[in-house]
C-alpha beads as a LAMMPS data file, in Angstrom:
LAMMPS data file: protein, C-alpha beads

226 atoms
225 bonds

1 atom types
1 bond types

-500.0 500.0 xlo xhi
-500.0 500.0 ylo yhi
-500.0 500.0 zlo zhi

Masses

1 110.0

Atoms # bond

1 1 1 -1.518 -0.679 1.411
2 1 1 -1.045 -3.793 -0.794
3 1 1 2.701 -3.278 -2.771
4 1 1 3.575 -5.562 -5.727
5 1 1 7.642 -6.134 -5.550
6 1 1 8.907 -7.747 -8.762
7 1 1 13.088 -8.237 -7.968
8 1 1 14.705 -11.224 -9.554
9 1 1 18.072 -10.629 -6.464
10 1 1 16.517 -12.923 -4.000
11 1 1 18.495 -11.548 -1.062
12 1 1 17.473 -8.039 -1.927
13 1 1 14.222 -9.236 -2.524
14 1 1 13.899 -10.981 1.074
15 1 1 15.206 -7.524 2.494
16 1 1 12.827 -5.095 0.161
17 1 1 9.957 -7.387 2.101
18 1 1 11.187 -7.545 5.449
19 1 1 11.256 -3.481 4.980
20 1 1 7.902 -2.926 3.661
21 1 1 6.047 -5.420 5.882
22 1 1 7.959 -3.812 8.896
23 1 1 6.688 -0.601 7.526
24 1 1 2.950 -1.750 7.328
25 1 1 2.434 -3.021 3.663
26 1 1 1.325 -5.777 2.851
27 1 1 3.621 -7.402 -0.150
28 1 1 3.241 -9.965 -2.809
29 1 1 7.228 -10.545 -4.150
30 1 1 8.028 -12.476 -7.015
31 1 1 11.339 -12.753 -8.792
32 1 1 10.583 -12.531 -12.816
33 1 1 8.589 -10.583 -14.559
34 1 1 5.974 -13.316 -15.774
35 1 1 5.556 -13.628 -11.870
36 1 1 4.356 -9.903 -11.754
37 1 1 2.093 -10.231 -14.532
38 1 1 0.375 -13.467 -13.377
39 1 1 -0.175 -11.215 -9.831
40 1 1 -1.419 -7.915 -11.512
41 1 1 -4.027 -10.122 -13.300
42 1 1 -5.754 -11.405 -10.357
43 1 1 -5.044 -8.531 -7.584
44 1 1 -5.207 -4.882 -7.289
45 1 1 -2.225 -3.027 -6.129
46 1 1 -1.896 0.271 -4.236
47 1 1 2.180 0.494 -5.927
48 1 1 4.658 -1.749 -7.699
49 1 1 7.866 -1.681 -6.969
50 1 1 9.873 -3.477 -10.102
51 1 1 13.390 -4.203 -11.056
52 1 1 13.692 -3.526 -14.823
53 1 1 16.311 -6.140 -15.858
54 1 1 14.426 -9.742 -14.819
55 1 1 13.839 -13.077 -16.774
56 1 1 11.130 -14.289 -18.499
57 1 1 9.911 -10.444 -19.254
58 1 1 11.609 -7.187 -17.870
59 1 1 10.561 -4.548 -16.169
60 1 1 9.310 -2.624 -19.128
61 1 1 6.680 -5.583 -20.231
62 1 1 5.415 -5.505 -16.929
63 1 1 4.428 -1.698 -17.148
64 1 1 3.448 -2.225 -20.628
65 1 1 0.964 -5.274 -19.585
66 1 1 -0.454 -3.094 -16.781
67 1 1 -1.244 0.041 -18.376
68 1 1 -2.544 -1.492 -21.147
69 1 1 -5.014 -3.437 -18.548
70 1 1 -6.138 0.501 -18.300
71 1 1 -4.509 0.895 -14.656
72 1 1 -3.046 3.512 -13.460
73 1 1 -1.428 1.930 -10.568
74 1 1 1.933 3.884 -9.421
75 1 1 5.109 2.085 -10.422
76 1 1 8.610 2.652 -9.302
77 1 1 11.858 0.906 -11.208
78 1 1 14.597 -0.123 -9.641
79 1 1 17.387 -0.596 -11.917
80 1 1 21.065 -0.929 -12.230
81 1 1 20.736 1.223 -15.164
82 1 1 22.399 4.662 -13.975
83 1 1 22.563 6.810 -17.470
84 1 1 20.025 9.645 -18.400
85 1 1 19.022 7.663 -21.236
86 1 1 17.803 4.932 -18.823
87 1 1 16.033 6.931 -16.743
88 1 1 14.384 8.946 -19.658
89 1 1 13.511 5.522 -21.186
90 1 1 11.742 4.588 -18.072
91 1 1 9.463 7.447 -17.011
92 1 1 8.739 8.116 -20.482
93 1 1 7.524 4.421 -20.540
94 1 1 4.878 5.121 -17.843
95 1 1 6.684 4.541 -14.479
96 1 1 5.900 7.060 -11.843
97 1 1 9.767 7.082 -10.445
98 1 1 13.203 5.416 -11.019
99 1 1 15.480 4.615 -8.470
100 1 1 19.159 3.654 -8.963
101 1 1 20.837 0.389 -7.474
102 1 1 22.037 0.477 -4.879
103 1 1 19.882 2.601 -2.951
104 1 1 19.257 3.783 0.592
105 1 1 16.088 1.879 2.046
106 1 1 15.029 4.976 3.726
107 1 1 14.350 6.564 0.350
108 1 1 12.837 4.372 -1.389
109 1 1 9.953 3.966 1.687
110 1 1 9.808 7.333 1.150
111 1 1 9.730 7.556 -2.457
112 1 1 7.110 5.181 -2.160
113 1 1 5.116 6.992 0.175
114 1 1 5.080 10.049 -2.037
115 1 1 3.426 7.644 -5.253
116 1 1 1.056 6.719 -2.264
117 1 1 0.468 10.184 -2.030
118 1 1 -0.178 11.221 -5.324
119 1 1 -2.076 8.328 -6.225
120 1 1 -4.556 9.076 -3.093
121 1 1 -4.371 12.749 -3.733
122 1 1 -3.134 14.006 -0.485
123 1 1 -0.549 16.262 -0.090
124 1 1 1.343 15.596 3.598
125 1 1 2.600 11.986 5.248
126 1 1 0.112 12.992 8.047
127 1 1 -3.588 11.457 7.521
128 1 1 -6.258 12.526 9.772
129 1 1 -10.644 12.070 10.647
130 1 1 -11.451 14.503 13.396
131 1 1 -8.872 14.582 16.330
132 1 1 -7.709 10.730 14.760
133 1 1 -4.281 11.552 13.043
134 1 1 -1.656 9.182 11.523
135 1 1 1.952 10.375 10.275
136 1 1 2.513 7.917 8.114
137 1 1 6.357 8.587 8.196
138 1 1 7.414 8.513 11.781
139 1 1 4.659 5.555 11.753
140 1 1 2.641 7.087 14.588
141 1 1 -1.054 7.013 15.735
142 1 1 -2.327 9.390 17.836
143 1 1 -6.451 10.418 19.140
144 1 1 -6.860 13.361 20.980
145 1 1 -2.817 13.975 21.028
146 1 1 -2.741 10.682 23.152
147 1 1 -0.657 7.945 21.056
148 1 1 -2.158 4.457 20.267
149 1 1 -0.385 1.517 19.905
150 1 1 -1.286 -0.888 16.511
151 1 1 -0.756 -4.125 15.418
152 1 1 1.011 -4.096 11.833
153 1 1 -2.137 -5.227 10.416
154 1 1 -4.242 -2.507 12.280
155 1 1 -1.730 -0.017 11.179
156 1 1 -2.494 -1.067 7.704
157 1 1 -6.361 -1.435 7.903
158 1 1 -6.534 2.347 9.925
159 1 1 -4.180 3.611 6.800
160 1 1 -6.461 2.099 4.136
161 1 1 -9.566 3.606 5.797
162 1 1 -8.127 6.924 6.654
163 1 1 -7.200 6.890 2.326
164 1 1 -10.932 6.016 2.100
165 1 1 -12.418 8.507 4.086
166 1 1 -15.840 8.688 3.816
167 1 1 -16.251 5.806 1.001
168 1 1 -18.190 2.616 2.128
169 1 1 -15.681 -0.070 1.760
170 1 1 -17.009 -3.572 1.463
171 1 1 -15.225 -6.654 3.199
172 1 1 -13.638 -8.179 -0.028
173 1 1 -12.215 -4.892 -1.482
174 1 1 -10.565 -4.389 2.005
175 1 1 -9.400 -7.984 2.658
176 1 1 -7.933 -7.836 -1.265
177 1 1 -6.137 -4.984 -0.420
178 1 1 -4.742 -5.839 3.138
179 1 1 -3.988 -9.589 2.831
180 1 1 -1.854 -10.798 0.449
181 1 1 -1.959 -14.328 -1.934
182 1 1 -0.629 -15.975 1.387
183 1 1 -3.025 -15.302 3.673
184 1 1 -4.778 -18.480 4.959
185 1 1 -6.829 -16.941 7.983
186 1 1 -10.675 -17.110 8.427
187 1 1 -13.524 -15.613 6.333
188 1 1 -14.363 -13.353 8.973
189 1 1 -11.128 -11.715 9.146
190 1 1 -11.797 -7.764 8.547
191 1 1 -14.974 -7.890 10.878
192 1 1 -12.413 -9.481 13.497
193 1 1 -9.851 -6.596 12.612
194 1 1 -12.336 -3.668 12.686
195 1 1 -13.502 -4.650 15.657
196 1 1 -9.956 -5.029 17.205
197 1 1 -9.596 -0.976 15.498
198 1 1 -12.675 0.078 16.813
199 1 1 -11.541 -0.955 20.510
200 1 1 -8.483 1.175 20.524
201 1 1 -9.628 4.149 18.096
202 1 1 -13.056 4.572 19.449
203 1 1 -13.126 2.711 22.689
204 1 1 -13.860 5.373 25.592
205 1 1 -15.012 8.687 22.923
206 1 1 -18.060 9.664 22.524
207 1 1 -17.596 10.546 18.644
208 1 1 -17.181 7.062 17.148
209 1 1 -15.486 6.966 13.172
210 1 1 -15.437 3.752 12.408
211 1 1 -18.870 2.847 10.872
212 1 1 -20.768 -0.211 9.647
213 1 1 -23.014 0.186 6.978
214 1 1 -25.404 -2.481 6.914
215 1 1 -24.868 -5.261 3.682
216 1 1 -22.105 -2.917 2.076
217 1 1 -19.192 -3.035 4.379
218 1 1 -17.388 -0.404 6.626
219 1 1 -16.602 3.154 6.316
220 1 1 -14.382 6.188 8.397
221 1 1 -16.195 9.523 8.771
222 1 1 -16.029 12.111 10.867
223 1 1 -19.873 12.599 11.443
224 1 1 -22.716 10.406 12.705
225 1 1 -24.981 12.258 10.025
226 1 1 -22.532 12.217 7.121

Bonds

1 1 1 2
2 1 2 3
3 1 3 4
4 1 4 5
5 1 5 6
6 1 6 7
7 1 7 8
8 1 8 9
9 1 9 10
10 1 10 11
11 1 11 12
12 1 12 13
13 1 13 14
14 1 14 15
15 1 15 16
16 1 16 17
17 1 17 18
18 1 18 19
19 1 19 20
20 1 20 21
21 1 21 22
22 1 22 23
23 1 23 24
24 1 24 25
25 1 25 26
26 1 26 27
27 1 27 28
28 1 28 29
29 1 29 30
30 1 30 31
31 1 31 32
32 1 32 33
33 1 33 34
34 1 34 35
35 1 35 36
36 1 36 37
37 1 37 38
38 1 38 39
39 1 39 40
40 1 40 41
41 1 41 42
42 1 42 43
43 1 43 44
44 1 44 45
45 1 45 46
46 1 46 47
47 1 47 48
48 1 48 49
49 1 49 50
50 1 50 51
51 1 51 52
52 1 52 53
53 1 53 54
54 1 54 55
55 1 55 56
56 1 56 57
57 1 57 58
58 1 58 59
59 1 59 60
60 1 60 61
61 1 61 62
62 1 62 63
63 1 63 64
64 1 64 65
65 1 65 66
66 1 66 67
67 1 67 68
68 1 68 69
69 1 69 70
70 1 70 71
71 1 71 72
72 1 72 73
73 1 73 74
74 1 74 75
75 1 75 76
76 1 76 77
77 1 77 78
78 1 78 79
79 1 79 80
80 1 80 81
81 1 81 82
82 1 82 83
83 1 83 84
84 1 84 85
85 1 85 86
86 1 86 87
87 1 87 88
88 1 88 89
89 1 89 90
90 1 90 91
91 1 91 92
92 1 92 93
93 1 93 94
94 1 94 95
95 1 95 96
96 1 96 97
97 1 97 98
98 1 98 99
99 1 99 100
100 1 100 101
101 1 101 102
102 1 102 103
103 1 103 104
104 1 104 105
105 1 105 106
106 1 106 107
107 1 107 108
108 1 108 109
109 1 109 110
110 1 110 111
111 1 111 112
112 1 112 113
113 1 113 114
114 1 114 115
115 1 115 116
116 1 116 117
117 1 117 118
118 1 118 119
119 1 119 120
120 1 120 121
121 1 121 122
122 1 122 123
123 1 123 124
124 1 124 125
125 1 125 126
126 1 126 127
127 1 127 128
128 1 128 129
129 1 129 130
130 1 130 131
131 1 131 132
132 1 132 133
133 1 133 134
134 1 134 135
135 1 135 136
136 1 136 137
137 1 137 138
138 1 138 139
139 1 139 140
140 1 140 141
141 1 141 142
142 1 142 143
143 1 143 144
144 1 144 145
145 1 145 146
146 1 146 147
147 1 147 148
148 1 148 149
149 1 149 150
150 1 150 151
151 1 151 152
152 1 152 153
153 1 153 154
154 1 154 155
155 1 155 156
156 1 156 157
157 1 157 158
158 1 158 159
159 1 159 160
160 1 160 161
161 1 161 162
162 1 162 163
163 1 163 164
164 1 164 165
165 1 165 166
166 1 166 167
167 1 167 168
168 1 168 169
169 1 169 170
170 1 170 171
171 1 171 172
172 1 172 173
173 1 173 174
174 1 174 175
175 1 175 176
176 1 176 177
177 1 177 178
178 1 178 179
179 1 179 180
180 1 180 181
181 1 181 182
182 1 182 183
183 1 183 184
184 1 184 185
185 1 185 186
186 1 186 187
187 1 187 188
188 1 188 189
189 1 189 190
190 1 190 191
191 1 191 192
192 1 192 193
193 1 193 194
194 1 194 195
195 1 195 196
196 1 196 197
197 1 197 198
198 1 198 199
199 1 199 200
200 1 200 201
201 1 201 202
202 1 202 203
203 1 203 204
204 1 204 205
205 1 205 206
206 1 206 207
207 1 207 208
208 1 208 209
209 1 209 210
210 1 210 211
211 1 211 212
212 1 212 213
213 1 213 214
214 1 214 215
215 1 215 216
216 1 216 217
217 1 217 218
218 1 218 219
219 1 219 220
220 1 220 221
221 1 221 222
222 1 222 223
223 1 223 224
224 1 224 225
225 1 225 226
């Protein structure tokens, strides 16, 4: 999933990061608030995670700028801001959560993975396609209840198809949502990552799930016939 983190503290910004990309995201960080609104212009998000107190424009600009784009991307505050009041203020303003500085790291992955969640409309951390399951909190891939080791990136590209299940997903929507503004690879990076996913998810069963659909992209089903 592709995570917008607006956070003017640059340390805790560097660490927020480190976390997520260990975690599988893929992050775009910026430290004001014009920053965040330059990104949500040209990118789609999965989440934002946003400090509400930044320069140039706060948190609350930022949430005002992207629901009046008409998205409904989930966004969590983090704020030094501990008072009712402050917390009111911020869900009523459109924010999906709020969470109070500091904070444990542990819950705000999994407060994130609950807007993740809700925004995808599934109700467990566990994702699955036939005997293909992923538990997206202990970070664990398994096939046939034999475990399979991923690449952060293939973690990230199984997640986002496992999300999509049965939707066609065509190469740009899934390199937009995987790589981030840095990226600098090839133009033939998803087929070169699907094909590195289909090796380990499908290499040696009969029932394959990951599924090219000729001039639209790539898909995950559970069927040939689907």
């Amino acid at each position: 999933m592709r995570v917008l983190l607006a956070e003017d503290e640059e340390d805790l910004n560097r660490i927020i990061t480190k976390k997520l990309v260990s975690q599988g995201y893929s992050v775009d960080s910026c430290h004001d608030g014009e920053e965040a609104i330059e990104s949500l212009t040209f990118a789609d998000y999965d989440a934002v995670i946003c400090d509400i107190m930044m320069p140039g424009a706060d948190g609350f600009a930022v949430l005002r700028y992207l629901r009046s784009s008409g998205k409904a991307t989930p966004v969590l505050f983090l704020t030094a801001r501990d008072s009712v009041a402050d917390r009111v203020k911020g869900l009523d303003s459109g924010a999906n959560d709020y969470l109070v500085k500091p904070f444990s790291f542990d819950e705000l992955m999994a407060r994130l993975r609950v807007l993740l969640r809700t925004s995808f409309g599934i109700a467990s951390n566990v994702l699955s396609a036939a005997d293909l399951t992923m538990d997206m909190a202990a970070h664990v891939v398994e096939r046939g209840g034999e475990e399979i080791s991923l690449s952060a990136k293939e973690y990230e590209l199984l997640e986002y198809l496992l999300h999509n299940k049965g939707i066609v997903l065509s190469r740009e929507k899934i390199e937009d949502h995987i790589w981030n503004f840095d990226y600098e690879g090839g133009t033939n990076v998803v087929d070169v990552y699907i094909s590195y996913l289909r090796k380990k998810i499908d290499g040696g069963h009969d029932r394959k799930l990951i599924h090219t659909v000729r001039g639209k992209g790539y898909v995950l089903r559970e069927a040939e016939d689907e």
